[in-house]
Every structure is written in structure tokens, then in C-alpha cells.
GULO-138544 format. One record per residue (C-alpha): residue number from 1; residue in one letter; x, y, z. Coordinates in nm, 2 decimals. Layout:
<nodes>
NODE  resi  resn      c1      c2      c3
NODE   NUM     A       X       Y       Z
...
</nodes>
This chain:
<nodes>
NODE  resi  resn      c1      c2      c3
NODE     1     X   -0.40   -5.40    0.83
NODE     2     X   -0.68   -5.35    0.58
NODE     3     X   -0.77   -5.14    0.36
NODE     4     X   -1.15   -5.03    0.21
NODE     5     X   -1.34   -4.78   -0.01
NODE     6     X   -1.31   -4.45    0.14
NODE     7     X   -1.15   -4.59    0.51
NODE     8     X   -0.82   -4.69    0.66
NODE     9     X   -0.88   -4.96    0.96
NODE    10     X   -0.58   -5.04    1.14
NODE    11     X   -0.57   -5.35    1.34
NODE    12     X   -0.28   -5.35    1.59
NODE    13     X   -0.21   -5.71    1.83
NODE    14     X   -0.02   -5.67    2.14
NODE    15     X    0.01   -5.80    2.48
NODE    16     X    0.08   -5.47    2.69
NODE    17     X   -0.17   -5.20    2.78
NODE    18     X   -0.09   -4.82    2.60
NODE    19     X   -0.25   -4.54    2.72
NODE    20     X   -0.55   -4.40    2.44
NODE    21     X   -0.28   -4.08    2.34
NODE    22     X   -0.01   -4.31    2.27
NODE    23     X   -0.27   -4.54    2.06
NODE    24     X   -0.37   -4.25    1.85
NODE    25     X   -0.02   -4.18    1.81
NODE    26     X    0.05   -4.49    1.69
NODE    27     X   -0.26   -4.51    1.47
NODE    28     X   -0.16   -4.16    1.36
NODE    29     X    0.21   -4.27    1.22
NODE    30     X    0.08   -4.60    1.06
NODE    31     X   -0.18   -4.38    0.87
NODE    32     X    0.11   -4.19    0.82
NODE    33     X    0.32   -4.41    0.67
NODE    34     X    0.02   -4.57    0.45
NODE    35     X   -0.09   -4.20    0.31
NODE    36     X    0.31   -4.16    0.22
NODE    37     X    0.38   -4.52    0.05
NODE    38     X    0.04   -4.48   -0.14
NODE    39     X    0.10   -4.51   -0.55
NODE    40     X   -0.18   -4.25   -0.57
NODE    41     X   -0.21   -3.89   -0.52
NODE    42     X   -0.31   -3.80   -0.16
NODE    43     X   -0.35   -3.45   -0.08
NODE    44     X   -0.52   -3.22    0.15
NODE    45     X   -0.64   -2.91    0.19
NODE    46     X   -0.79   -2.66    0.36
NODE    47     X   -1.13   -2.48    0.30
NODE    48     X   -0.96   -2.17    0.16
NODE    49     X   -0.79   -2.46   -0.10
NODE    50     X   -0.43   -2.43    0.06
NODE    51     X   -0.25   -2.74    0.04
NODE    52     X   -0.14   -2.90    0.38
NODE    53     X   -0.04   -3.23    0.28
NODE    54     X    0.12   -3.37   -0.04
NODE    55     X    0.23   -3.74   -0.02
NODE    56     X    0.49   -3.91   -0.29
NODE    57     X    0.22   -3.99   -0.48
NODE    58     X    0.12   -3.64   -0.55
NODE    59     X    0.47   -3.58   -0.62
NODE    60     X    0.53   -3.86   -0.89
NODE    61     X    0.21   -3.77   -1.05
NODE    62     X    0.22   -3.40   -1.09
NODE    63     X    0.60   -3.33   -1.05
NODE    64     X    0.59   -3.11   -0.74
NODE    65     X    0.77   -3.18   -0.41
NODE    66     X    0.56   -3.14   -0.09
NODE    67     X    0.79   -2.80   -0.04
NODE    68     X    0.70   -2.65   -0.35
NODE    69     X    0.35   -2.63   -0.33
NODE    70     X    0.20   -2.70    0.04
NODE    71     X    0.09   -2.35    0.15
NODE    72     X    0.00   -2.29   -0.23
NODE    73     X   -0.33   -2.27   -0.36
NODE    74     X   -0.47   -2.62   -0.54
NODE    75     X   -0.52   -2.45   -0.87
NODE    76     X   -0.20   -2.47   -0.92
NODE    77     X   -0.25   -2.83   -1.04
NODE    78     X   -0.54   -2.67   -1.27
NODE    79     X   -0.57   -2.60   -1.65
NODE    80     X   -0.71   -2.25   -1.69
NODE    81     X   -0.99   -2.40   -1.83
NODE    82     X   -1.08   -2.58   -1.53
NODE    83     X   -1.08   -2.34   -1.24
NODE    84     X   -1.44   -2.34   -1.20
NODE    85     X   -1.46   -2.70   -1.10
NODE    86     X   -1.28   -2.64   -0.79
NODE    87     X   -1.55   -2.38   -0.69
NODE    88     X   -1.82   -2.65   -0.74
NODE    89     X   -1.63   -2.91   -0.60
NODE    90     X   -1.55   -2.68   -0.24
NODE    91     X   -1.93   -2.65   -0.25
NODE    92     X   -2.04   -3.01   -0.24
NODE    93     X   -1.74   -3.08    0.06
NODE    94     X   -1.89   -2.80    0.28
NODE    95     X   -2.21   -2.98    0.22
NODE    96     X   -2.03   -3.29    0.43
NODE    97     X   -2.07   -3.47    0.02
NODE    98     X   -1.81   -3.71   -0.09
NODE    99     X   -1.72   -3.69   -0.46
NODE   100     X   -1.65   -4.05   -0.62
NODE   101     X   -1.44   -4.12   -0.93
NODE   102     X   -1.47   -3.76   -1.05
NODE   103     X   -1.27   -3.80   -1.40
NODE   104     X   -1.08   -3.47   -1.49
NODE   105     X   -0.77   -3.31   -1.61
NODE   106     X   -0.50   -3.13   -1.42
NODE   107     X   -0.18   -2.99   -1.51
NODE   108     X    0.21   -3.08   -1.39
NODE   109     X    0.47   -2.87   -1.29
NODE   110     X    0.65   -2.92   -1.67
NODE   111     X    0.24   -2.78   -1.80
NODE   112     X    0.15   -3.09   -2.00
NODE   113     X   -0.19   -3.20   -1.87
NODE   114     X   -0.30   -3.56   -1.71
NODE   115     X   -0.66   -3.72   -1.73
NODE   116     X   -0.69   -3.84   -1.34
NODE   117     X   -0.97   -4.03   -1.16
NODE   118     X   -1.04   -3.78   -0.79
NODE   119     X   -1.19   -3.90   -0.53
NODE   120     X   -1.28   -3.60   -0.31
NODE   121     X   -1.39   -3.62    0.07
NODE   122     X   -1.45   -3.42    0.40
NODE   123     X   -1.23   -3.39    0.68
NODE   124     X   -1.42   -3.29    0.95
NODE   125     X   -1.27   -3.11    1.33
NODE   126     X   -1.36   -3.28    1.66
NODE   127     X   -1.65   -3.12    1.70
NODE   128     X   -1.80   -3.22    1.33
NODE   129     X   -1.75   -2.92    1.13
NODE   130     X   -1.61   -2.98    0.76
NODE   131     X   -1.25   -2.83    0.81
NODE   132     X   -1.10   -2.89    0.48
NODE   133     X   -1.07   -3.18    0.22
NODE   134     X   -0.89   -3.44    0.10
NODE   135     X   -0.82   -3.58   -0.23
NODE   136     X   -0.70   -3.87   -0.40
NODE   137     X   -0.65   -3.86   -0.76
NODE   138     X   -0.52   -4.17   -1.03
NODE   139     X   -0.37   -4.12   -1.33
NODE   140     X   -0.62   -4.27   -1.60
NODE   141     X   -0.46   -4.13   -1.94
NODE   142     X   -0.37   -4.54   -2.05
NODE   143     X   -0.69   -4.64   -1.96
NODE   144     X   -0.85   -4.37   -2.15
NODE   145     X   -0.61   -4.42   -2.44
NODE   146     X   -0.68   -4.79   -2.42
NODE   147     X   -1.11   -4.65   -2.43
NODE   148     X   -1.03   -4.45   -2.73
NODE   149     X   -0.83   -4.72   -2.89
NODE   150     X   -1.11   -4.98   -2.83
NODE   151     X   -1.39   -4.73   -2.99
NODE   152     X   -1.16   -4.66   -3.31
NODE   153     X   -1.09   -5.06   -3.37
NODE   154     X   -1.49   -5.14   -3.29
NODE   155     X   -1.62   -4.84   -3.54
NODE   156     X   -1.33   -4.99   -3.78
NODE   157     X   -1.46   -5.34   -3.79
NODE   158     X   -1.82   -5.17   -3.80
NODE   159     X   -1.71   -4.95   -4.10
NODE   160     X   -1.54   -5.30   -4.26
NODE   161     X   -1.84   -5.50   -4.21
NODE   162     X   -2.10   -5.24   -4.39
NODE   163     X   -1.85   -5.24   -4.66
NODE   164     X   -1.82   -5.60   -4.72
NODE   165     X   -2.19   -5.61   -4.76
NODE   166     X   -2.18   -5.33   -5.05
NODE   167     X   -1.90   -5.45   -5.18
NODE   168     X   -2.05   -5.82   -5.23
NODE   169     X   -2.32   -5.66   -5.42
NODE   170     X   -2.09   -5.44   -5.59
NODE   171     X   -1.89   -5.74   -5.73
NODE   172     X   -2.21   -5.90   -5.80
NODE   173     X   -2.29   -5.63   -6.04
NODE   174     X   -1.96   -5.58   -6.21
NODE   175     X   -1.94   -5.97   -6.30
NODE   176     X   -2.30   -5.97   -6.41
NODE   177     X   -2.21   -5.73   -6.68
NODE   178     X   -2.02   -5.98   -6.93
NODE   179     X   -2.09   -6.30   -6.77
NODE   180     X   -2.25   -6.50   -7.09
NODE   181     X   -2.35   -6.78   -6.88
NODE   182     X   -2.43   -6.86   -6.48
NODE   183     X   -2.09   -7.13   -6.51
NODE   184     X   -1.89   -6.82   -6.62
NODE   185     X   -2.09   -6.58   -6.31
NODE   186     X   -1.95   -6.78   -6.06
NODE   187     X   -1.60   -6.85   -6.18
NODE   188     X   -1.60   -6.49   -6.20
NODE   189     X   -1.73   -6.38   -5.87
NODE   190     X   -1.48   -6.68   -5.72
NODE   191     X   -1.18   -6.52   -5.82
NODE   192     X   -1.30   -6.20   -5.68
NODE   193     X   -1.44   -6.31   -5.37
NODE   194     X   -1.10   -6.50   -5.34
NODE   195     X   -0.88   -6.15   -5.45
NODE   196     X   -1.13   -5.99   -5.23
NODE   197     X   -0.98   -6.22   -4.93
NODE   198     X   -0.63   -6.18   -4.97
NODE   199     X   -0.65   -5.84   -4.99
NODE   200     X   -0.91   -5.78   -4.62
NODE   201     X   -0.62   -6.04   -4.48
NODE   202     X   -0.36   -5.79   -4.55
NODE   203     X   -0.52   -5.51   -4.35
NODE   204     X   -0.50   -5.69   -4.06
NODE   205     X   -0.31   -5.61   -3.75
NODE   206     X    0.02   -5.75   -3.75
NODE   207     X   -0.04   -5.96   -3.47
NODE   208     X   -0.31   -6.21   -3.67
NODE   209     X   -0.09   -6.21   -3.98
NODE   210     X    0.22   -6.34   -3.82
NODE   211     X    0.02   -6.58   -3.65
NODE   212     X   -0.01   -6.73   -4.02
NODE   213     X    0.39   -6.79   -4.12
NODE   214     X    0.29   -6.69   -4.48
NODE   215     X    0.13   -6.39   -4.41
NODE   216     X    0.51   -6.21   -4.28
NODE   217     X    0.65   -6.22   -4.62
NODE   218     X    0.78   -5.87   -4.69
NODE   219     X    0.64   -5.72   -4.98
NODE   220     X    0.67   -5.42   -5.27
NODE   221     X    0.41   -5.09   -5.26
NODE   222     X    0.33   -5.19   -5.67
NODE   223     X    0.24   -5.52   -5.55
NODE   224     X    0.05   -5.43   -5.24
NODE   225     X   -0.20   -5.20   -5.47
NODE   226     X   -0.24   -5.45   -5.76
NODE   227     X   -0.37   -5.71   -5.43
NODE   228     X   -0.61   -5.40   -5.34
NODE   229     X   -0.72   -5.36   -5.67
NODE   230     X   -0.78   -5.68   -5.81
NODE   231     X   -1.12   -5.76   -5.67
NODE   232     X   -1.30   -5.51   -5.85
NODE   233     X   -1.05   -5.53   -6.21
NODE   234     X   -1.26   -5.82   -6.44
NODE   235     X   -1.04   -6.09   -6.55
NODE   236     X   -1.04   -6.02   -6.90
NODE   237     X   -0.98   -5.66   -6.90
NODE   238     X   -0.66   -5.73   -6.74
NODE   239     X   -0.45   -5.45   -6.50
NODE   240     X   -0.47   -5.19   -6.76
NODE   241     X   -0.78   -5.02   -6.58
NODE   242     X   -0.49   -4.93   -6.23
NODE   243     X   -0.15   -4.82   -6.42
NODE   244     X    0.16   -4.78   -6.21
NODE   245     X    0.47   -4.55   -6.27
NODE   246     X    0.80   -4.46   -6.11
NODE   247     X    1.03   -4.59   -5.90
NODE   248     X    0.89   -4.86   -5.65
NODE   249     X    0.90   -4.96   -5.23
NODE   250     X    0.99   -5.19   -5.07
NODE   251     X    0.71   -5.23   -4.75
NODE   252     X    0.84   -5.32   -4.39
NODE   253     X    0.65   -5.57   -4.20
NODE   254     X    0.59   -5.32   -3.96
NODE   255     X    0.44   -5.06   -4.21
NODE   256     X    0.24   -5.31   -4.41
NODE   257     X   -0.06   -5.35   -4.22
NODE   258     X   -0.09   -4.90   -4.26
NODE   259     X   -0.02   -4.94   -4.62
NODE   260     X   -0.25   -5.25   -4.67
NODE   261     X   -0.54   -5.05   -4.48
NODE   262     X   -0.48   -4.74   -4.67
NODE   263     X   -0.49   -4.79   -4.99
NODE   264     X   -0.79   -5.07   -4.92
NODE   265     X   -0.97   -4.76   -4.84
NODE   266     X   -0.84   -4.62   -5.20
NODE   267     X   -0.99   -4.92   -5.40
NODE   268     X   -1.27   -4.99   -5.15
NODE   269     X   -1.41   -4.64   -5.27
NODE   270     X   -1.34   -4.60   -5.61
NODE   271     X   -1.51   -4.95   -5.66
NODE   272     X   -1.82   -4.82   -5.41
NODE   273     X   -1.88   -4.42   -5.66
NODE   274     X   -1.53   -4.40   -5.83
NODE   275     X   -1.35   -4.47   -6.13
NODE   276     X   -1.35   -4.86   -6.07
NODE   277     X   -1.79   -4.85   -6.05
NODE   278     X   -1.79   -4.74   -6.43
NODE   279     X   -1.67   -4.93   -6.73
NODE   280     X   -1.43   -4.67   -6.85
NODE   281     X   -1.30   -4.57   -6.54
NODE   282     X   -0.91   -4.64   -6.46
NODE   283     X   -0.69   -4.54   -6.20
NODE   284     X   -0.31   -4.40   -6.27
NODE   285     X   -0.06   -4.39   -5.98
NODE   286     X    0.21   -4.22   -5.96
NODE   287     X    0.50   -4.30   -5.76
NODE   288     X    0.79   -4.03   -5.68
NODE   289     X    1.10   -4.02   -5.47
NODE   290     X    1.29   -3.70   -5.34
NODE   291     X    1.56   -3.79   -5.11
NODE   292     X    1.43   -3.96   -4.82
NODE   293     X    1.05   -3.84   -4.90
NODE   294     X    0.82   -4.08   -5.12
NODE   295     X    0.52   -3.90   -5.29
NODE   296     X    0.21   -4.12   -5.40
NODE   297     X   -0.07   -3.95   -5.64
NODE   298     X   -0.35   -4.19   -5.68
NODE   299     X   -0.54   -4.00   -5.99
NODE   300     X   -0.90   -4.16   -6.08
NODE   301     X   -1.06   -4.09   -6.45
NODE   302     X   -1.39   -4.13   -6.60
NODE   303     X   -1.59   -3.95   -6.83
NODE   304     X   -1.92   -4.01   -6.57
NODE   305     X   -1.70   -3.88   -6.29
NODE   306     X   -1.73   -3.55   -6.42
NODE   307     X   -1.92   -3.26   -6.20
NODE   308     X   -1.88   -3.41   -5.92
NODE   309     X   -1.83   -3.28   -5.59
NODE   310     X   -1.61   -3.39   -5.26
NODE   311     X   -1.87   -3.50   -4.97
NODE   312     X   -1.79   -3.46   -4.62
NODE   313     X   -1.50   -3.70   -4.48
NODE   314     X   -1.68   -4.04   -4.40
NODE   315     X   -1.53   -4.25   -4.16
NODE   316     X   -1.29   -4.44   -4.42
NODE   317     X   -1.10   -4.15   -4.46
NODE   318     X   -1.06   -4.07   -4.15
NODE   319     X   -0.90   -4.37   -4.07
NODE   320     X   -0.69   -4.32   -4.37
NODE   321     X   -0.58   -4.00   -4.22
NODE   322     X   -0.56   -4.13   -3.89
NODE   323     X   -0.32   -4.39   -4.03
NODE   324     X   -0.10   -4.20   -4.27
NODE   325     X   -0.04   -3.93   -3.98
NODE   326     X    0.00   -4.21   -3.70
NODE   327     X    0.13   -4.46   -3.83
NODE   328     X    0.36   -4.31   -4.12
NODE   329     X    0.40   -4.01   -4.01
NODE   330     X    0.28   -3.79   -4.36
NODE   331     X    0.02   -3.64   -4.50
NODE   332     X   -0.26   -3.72   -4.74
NODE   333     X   -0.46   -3.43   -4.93
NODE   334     X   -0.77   -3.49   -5.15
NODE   335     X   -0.89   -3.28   -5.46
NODE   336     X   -1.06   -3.30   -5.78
NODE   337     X   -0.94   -3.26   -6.12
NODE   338     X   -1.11   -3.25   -6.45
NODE   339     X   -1.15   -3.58   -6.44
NODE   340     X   -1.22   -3.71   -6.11
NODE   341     X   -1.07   -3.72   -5.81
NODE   342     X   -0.66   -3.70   -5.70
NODE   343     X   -0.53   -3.79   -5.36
NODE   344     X   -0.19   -3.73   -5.26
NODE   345     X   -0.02   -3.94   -5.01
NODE   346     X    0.33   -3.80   -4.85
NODE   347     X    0.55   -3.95   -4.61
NODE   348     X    0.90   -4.00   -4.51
NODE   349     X    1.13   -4.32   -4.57
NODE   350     X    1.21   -4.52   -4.27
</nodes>
């Protein structure tokens, strides 16, 4: 038996003789039996779009037994806002067209949706006429999440890459400002580049950092945003510039790569056009816990962040979001106050 693209050849070895309706019997129960075992969706229809076959398949991926729906209508199976396909698609099988990998959504019996993959083609009467269709649909929704998941990690690494590069130069900039001699430049941009290190290593997936046995250590949230902001704080003006209150956190493994990427987008930013790119600029943190709910208000000040206004959300902060809704399952706000700007990071404990 083998099987192809778009055709079923059967290949049957025997040493008697069988009369040619007793052969297409046979051939007609194997195909049969292959349509019924498939793992995909096999149905089949008539021009009208009444249903007159439903195999397992179709049953496992929409949720219908072959009693419930054959003499329904297809569109059963369809969102609302995808009725019109199935005009376009009856169309293009009158036609005698087959319809390849046609990637779509349909609905299941309990009304949540699934992205499939449909193949569409003919079936045509003895005497050549299109007589209805058949269809065989996939269900792609991992594959697509996998696609979406892939885009997000490749504009990530994109968005990290473009920031490195500013950053260097920002860093560049900040040590130049009190760096007497070129001796006391470069011990200066060292122990940033090197603060600058350890804190890109601890946004990394937590895959690569167990892979290092050092990089597992669990950690505290007061730590974790003293390692983000160190980079950009000069040696000798200490940690006053990022001040920390209230109570602190301890971080799970499996929440420290969120954390780490989160508040790297804090620091990244406020050293790119917030309070850590001016001389006077600090940042005040506030930590609060209510029950089994832990509030963080990051709260930036300078007297040149003034005026200023919130831009549109750039990709950073979407991935923040993204994160802190994902992955921590809060919510993050952004405003500005008199003195610059105040996010607010929600989530609960656990």
C-alpha cells in the first residue's frame, strides 16, 4: 500500500482470479478503512455543502461524531466571519480546481476556533461531472504558535542587538564625563562593559543559564535591579542615583529570566532618554506587598525630564508587557508625573 499527494494506490498480491466488482469492492473497503484510520480530517460533501462523510479524524478535530453533523450543512464548522470562503471555495471545485494547503480557521462543536491546513478537491460521477468535494484539513495551531514564537524571539534578539550598539556608545559617553585620564576611561568602561554582561546573561532563557551551574543561583528582586542598573551608575557616584524601599522578593528560577528581561528594559531605557542619561537623574523604587499581591512603582526624576511626553509603545515595551502579562500574569501601566516618568508593575505571588 502506498500512499501520495492527493491519491490512494492500493496494491493488492494474490494468486486467485476476482471478478472486477468484487475488486472494486475490495479496493472500496481498504480505501475505506485508510480514509477512517487517517489522523486528519476527511470529509466530504456534496455540491449543495451537505456533509456525506465524516471520518474519526473529523471527529477528534472538531468534536462532532459522524451522526451529528452528516446531512448538516459544512458551515457548521465555520466562524461567522468565514462564511464567505466556502462560497469561493464551491466555485473553484465546480471549476474541476484542487485547492492546496489552504490555511484557515474553523470552529468546534465546544465554539473555540482551530487554525487548520485544507486541502480541498473534486469528486467527480462516472461520467466526469464534479459531484461534490472532499476535504482534508490539519490542525496547524502549534505550528503557528511555534511561527509566532520564532518571530517574537528573532525581533527580540534584533531589538537587543540595536540596543547593545546605543548602549556601547551611551556608556562611552557617561565615562567620558569624569574620566581625567585615558588609564581611568578604560578602567571605567571595563567595569561597565563587565556589569553590562552580567546583567544581558541574566535575561536569558533559562535553558542557557542552567547550562552554566552558576548562573541557577536563586536570587532577591533588590538584587536583580541593582545588576540591571549598575552599567549605567558611575563608580564613584555609588547606588544612590537607583534607591530601593519596602519589603523585598525572593525570585524563582523560573520567574527570573521575566524579571531579569523586564526590568533590563527599565534600565536599558532610562539610560537610552531617561533619568539615568542626565547627571542629576535618579531612579526611586518602590516596593509594596498586600496579601498575596506585590506592587512595584519604578519612579524616574530629573529636572531635564521635565515637559516631556510618552511616545508610542516601541518594541521594548511591548515585550515588557508581553512578559509581565505572560509570564507573571500582572499588569504594568505607564504615566508621567511632575518629574518624569512612573511605571507601575502588578502581579500576584506564586
Amino acid at each position: 500500500m502506498r500512499r501520495g499527494d492527493g491519491a490512494i494506490c492500493l496494491l493488492h498480491e494474490t494468486g486467485g482470479h476476482y471478478r472486477p466488482n468484487m475488486l472494486a469492492a475490495l479496493a472500496a473497503q481498504r480505501l475505506a478503512a485508510i480514509v477512517e484510520s487517517s489522523s486528519d480530517a476527511i470529509i466530504a460533501k456534496d455540491l449543495d455543502g451537505f456533509i456525506t462523510s465524516w471520518n474519526q479524524g473529523a471527529e477528534r478535530l472538531f468534536g462532532y461524531t459522524a451522526e451529528e453533523v452528516i446531512g448538516e450543512h459544512i458551515t457548521i464548522i465555520f466562524p461567522p466571519d468565514r462564511l464567505l470562503e466556502e462560497d469561493s471555495l464551491v466555485d473553484r471545485i465546480r471549476r474541476g480546481e484542487r485547492i492546496d494547503h489552504f490555511e484557515t480557521v474553523r470552529r468546534r462543536k465546544d465554539g473555540t476556533d482551530v487554525e487548520i491546513s485544507l486541502t480541498v478537491s473534486p469528486i467527480f460521477d462516472q461520467s466526469g461531472q464534479v459531484m461534490g468535494a472532499s476535504k482534508i484539513a490539519r490542525d496547524i495551531t502549534s505550528r503557528k504558535r511555534d511561527e509566532e514564537q520564532k518571530d517574537l524571539l528573532l525581533r527580540e534578539m534584533n531589538h537587543r542587538v540595536k540596543n547593545l550598539f546605543a548602549l556601547s556608545s551611551g556608556l562611552v559617553s557617561l565615562s567620558a564625563r569624569k574620566a581625567q585620564t585615558v588609564e581611568k576611561l578604560v578602567a571605567d568602561l571595563q567595569s561597565r562593559f563587565a556589569a553590562l554582561a552580567r546583567a544581558h546573561t541574566m535575561t536569558l532563557p533559562s535553558s542557557v543559564l542552567l547550562a552554566d551551574p552558576t548562573a541557577g543561583s536563586a536570587t532577591t528582586l533588590h538584587t536583580l535591579i541593582i545588576t540591571m542598573a549598575q552599567p549605567y551608575i558611575a563608580q564613584d557616584s555609588g547606588e544612590h542615583r537607583v534607591v530601593i524601599v519596602g519589603p523585598d522578593l525572593e525570585i524563582a528560577n523560573s520567574r527570573l529570566t521575566s524579571f531579569a528581561l523586564i526590568l533590563h528594559e527599565f534600565a536599558t531605557n532610562a539610560a537610552k532618554y531617561g533619568a539615568l542619561a542626565h547627571p542629576d537623574g535618579r531612579i526611586s523604587i518602590t516596593c509594596q506587598q498586600e496579601e498575596d499581591i506585590f506592587s512595584l512603582v519604578w519612579q524616574e526624576e530629573s529636572s531635564q525630564l521635565t515637559g516631556i511626553e510618552l511616545g508610542s509603545e516601541g518594541f521594548g515595551s511591548q515585550l515588557a508587557r508581553i512578559t509581565v502579562k505572560g509570564s507573571l500574569n500582572g499588569e504594568i501601566s505607564r504615566c508621567l508625573s511632575d518629574h518624569g516618568l512612573k511605571i507601575t508593575l502588578t502581579f500576584p505571588l506564586g
